[in-house]
N, C-alpha and C positions, 0 to 999 in steps of 0.2 A: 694521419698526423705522424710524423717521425719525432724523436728524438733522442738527445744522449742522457745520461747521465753518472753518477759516483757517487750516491749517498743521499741527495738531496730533493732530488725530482722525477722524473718517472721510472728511470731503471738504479738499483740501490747497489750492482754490483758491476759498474766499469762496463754498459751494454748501449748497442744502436737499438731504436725500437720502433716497431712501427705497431700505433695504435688507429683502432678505429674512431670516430668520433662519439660514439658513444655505443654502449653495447660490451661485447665482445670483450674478453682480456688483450692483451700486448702480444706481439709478434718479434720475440728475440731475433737479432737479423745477426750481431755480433756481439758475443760478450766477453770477457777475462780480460778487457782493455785496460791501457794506462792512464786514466782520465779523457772521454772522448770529450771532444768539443764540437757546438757547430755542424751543420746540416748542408749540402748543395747536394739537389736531383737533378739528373739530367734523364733521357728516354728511359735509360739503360742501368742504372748503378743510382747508390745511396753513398756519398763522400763525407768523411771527414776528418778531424785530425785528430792523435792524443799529442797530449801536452809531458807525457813519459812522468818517472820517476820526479817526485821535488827534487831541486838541486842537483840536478843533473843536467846536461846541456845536448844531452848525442843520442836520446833514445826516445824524442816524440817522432811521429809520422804522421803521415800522409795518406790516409785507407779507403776501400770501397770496397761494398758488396753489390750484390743484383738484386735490383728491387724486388 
């Protein structure tokens, strides 16, 4: 299972994560983001976007790592 989070659900500090289904701890894949969002896997890569600074308009992106 992947996912993002900031505070609220699986990673508490701005991280991609890839967890097992049960067992094991979390797998930091990315962290020190600016609110990630949102998940798409394809073969190769783990995608998704930060949403950047509140109230700002010019510093979300567009990320991936290797699965």
């Amino acid at each position: 299972m992947y996912g993002t989070g900031f505070g609220k659900t699986l990673s508490p500090d701005g991280s991609v994560v890839r967890c097992p289904v049960s067992g094991s701890e979390c797998l930091v894949l990315a962290k020190a983001l600016l609110y990630p969002l949102g998940i798409a896997l394809d073969d190769e890569y783990v995608y998704w976007v930060t949403t950047g600074t509140p109230n700002q308009n010019d510093d979300g992106a567009v990320m991936r790592v290797a699965r």
